[in-house]
N, C-alpha and C positions, 0 to 999 in steps of 0.2 A: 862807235855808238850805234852806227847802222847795224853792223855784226849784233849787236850785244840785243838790240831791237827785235833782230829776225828771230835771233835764239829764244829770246822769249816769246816770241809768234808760233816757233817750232812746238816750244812745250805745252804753249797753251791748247795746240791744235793738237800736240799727242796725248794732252789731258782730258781735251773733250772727246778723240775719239775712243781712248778705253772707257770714258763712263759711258756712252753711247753705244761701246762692244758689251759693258755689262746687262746694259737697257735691254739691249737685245737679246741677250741670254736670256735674263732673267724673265723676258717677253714672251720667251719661245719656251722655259720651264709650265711656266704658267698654262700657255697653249696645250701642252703635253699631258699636262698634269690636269687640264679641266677638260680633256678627251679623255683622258684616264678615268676621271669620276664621272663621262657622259656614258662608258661602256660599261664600268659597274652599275648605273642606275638603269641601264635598259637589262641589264643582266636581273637586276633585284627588284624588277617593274616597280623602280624610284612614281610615287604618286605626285612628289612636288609640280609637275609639268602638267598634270591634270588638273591639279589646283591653278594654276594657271590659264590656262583651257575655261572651266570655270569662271574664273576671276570676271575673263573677259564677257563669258555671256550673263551674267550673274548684271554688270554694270550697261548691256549694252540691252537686256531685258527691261531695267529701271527706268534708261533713257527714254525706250519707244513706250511709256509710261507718265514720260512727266514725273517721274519718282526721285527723289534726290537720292545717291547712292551712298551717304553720308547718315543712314535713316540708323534712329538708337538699336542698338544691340538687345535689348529691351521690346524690342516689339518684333525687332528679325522678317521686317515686311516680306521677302523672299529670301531661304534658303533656298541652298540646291547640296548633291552629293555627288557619289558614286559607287555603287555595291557592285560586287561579283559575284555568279553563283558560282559555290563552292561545295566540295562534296558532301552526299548524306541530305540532301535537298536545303540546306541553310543556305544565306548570304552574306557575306563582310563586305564591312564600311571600306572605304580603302583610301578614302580621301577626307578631311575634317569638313564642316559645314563653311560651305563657304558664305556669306551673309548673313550669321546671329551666331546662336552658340549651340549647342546641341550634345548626345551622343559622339563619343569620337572615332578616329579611324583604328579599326581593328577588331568593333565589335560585333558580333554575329547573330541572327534570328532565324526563324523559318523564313524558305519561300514561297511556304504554300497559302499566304494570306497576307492583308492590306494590299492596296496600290502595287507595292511593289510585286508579290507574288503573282499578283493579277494581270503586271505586264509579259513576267517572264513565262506565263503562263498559255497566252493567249498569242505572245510575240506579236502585239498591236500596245499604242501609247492608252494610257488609261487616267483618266481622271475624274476626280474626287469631289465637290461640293459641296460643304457643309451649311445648311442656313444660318442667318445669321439668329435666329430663334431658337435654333437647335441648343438646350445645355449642354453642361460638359457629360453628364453621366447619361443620357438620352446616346450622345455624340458615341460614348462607349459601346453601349448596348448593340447599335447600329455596326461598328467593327467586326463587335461579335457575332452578331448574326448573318450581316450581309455580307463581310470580307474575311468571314471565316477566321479570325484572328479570337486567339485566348486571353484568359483574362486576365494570365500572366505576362502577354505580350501589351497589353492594354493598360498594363499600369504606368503609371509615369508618364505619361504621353503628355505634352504641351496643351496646355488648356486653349491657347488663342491661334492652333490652326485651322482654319476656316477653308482653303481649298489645297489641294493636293495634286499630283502630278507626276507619273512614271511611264520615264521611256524607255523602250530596250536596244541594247547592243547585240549584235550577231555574233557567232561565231564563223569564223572562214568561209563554210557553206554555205550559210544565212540562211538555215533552217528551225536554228535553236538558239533561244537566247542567252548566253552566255554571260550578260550582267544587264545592270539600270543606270538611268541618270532619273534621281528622286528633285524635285524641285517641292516645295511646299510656301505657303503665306500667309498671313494674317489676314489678309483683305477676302472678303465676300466675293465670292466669284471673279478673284485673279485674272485666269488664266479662262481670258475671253478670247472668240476664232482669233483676231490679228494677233493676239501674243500666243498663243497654242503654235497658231503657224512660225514665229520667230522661233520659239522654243526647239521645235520638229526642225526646223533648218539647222538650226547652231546645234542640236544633238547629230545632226546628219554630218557637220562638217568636225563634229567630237570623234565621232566612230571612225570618220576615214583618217585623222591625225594618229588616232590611239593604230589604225588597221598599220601603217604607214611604220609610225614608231616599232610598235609593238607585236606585230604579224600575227594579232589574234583576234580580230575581231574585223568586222568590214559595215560600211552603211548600214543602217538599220533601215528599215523599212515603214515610214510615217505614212498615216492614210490622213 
């Protein structure tokens, strides 16, 4: 009986340890295979991780707000992006909006007007103020004239954003700037000194992740 005990303690222990030799296989496939798709996605400058990036200052702008981060999609209290310039003077989306709904990632505009052109332009953060008295087709006029924007670029544009906001990314030298981080919101005058300055910080520690991952870009430069 003793024998016949041990035998089955043998087997039990050489059952548990091939499923535990499989666990581990199957652990280490796994490991192999999500370094495999971490070298394709820095290969294919994968944006998922920038939405991430995002995500974080997207929720952690809300917080130092008192904002719930939960706010309806419907009113999209603060979006935020990320474009790149690309050649021919235009720029692409490259990331979807994080907080409402928007334009998606992949589509492209001039960068020689709005906020954004104006950051890549100038290579200083720029922002925007809408009053809260300002109509929508006033609100146009003023793109037009003042941010140099067509009237082509001007259609469709969201009726209820109220302040606006583009920072730029360097490129290696940090002479030129090589994309934006677009932030925009519903709320009248948003993006007051204490949130400007969160925003310029969490853009600063965006550029050295992206410099880090991606060896294309480095701090940007906030005043």
């Amino acid at each position: 009986m003793a024998y016949a005990q041990a035998d089955a303690s043998a087997g039990f222990i050489t059952a548990g340890a091939i499923a535990t030799g499989w666990l581990a296989i199957a652990t280490v496939v796994q490991v192999v295979r999500a370094a495999k798709l971490d070298k394709e996605a820095i290969a294919n400058n994968s944006p998922l991780d920038l939405t991430g990036c995002l995500m974080t200052m997207h929720r952690a702008v809300l917080a130092s707000k008192a904002l719930p981060a939960g706010t309806s999609e419907e009113r999209a209290v603060l979006r935020m992006t990320i474009h790149r310039l690309i050649p021919d003077r235009q720029v692409e989306q490259i990331v979807e909006y994080v907080g409402g709904p928007g334009d998606g990632a992949g589509r492209t505009f001039s960068a020689r007007g709005g906020v954004v052109g104006k950051a890549i332009a100038s290579c200083e953060p720029v922002l925007m103020h809408r009053p809260a008295d300002t109509g929508y087709d006033t609100y146009l006029r003023e793109l037009r004239r003042d941010w140099h924007m067509t009237e082509e670029e001007t259609k469709g544009l969201r009726h209820d954003r109220f302040s606006m906001m583009a920072v730029p990314l360097f490129g290696e030298e940090g002479r030129a700037a090589i994309g934006v981080t677009y932030l925009d919101s519903a709320m009248v005058e948003f993006f007051d000194e204490k949130t400007v300055e969160m925003v310029l910080a969490s853009c600063a520690g965006l550029a050295t992740y992206v410099a880090m991952r991606y060896g294309k870009v480095q701090p940007g430069r906030p005043t």
